[in-house]
N, C-alpha and C positions, 0 to 999 in steps of 0.2 A: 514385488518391485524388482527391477534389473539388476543385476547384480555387480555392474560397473557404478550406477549411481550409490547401490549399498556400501564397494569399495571407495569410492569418492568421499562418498560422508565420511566414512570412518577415518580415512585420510585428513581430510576437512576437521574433524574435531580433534584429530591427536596434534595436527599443529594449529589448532584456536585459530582457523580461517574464518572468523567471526568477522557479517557486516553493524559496524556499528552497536550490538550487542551480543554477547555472548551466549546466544539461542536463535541467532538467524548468521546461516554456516554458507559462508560459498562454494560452492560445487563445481566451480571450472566454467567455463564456456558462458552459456546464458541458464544456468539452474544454480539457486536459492533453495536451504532445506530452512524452514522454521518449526525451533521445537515446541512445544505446549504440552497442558495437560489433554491426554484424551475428549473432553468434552469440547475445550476451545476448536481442536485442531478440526474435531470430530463437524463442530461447527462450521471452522471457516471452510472445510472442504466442500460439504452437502450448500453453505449457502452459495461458496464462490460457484458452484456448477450452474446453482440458479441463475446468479448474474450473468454469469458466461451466457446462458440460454437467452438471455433478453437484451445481449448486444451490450452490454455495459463493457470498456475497459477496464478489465484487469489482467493480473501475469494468469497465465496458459496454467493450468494444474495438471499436474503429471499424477502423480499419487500421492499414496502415503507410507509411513515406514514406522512399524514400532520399533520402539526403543530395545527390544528385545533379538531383533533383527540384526543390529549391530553390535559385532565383535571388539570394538575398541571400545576401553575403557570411557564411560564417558563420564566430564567433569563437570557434570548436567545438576541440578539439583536433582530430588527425587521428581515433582511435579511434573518436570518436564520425560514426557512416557512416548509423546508422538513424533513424529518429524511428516510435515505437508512439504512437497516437493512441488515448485514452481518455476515459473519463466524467471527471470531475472531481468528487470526493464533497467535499463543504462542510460541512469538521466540524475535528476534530481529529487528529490522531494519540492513542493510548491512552494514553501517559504524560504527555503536554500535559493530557486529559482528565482523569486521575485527579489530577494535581497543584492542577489548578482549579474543575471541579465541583462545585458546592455543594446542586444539587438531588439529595436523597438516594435520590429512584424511578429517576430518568432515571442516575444511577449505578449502582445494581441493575440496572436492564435493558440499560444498555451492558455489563457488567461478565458478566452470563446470555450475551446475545449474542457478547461476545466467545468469551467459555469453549466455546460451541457452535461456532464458527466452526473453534479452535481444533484441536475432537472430530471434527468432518465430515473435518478435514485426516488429520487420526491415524483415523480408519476407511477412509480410502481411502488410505491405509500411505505417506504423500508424508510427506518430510521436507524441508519447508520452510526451506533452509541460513540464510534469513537472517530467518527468523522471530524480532522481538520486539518492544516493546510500539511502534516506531516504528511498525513494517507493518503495525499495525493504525487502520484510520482511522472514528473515531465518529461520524455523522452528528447531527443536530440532534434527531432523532428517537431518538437510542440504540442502531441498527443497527449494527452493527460490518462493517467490510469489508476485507479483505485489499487489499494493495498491495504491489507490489515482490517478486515470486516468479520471477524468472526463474532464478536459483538453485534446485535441488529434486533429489531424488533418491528414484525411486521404488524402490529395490534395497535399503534399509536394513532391517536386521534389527528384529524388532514388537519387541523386550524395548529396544532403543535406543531405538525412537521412542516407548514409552509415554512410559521415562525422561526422554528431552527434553520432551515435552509436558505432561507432570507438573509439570514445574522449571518452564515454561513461565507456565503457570495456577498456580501458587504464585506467581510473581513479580507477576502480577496482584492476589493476593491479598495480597501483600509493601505493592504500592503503594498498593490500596486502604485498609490500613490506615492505612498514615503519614502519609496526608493526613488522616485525623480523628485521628493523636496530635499532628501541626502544628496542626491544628483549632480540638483540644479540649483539647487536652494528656493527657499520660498515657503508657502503654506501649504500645509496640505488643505484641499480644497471638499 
């Protein structure tokens, strides 16, 4: 791994440049290190490459970094042994999104995009264990991008996974509405 991103982390964890928890470290610029134990990271790395191959949105994967790699102390639990190096998308998560959004296009075509990101996963028969509206992260632009799949199972029966991804994209639709009955007032419909 490079040895600017190796100084950067280490930089990164001596002063707890932690997004939202304390094992996913900002790196400056547009790169994300998240740490894990070797199997998880081991995981999302080999399957994020997957997706990347079949056109799915997610962040760009650079590498990975053992924990042994870097010189600063770190205030990591033991578990956490790996660090996967990523894009860093600069938007929201979907339910952050849907809760504040107010431009009604740029919600329609985060909301499209989502739904299809959603459909690419469900035709290539992945069950994304810990798919929900967290793991999906909205760019500025509307693009929707997966995050967080190191979890997945590609052995699940199609009649299960429509059903999950059905409930899925309804719950999309769940939230999309109840921000215009917070809105506007009214019912959700």
């Amino acid at each position: 791994m490079n040895s600017e991103i190796i100084n950067q982390l280490e930089k990164s964890v001596n002063e707890n440049n932690f997004l939202k928890e304390p094992r996913v470290y900002n790196l400056g610029g547009n790169l994300v290190a998240k740490f894990g134990t070797k199997r998880s990271i081991e995981n999302e790395y080999k399957f994020g490459k997957f997706l990347y191959g079949k056109k799915l949105n997610i962040p760009k994967i650079y590498g990975k970094i053992d924990r042994d790699e870097i010189k600063a102390g770190l205030s990591l639990s033991k578990p956490y042994e790996v660090a996967i190096i990523t894009e860093k998308i600069k938007g929201k998560n979907l339910y952050d999104f849907l809760e504040t959004e107010k431009d009604e296009a740029l919600r329609k075509k985060a909301i499209a995009n989502s739904k299809e990101q959603i459909k690419k996963v469900l035709r290539e028969g992945i069950n994304l264990m810990d798919a929900n509206l967290m793991n999906l992260i909205i760019d500025e632009t509307g693009e929707a991008y997966i995050i967080d799949f190191e979890c997945h199972n590609k052995e699940m029966k199609k009649d299960y996974l429509i059903d999950f991804y059905k409930r899925f994209i309804q719950s999309i639709d769940y939230h999309d509405k109840k921000f215009y009955k917070d809105e506007k007032g009214g019912n959700i419909k």
